[in-house]
Structure formats: C-alpha cells, structure tokens
C-alpha angles and dihedrals in degrees: 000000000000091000089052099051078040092062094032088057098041089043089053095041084045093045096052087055090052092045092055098054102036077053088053096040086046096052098036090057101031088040079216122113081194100069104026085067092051105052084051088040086054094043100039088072100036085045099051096047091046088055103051090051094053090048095055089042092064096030087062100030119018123078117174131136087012115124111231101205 
C-alpha cells in the first residue's frame, strides 16, 4: 500500500509542473487566461490518472533495469 500512496503522491507533485506549463503554453499562444485554464484544468485530471497507471504498470510488471538479487 506504501507504493501506492508513493505514486499517487509523485504523479500529483509531477502533474502540478506539467499543469502549470501546459496553462502558460496555452495562454501565451491563445492570449486567453481563459483557455488557457481550461485546456490545464482539462489535463491536469486525464494526465494524472494516465500517469499513475503507467507507474503501477511498471511497477507490477516491468522490470528493467531492477536488480533481482
């Protein structure tokens, strides 16, 4: 259960970063605040949940580069 609260946490701390960019990109190209919310509002949830998933699919069932010992 720890490495799920782990890669709940890093996929939310990550997230935010990306947000915050996709949100500037957005409203330096659009010129609107507006949409540029919206289009980080919108990514910040598909993102987050695309992430996590990738993280417990390696976790489970990728194993490369871990050492078996």
């Amino acid at each position: 259960m720890v490495q799920h609260k782990r890669h709940l946490a890093k996929a939310l701390s990550w997230r935010a970063v990306g947000t915050l960019d996709t949100f500037l990109l957005a409203w330096l190209i659009t010129g609107s605040i507006e949409l540029g919310a919206l289009v980080g509002g919108t990514e910040i949830l598909t993102k987050t949940f695309l992430y996590y998933v990738h993280e417990r699919v390696w976790y489970k069932y990728i194993h490369f580069g871990v050492n078996d010992e």
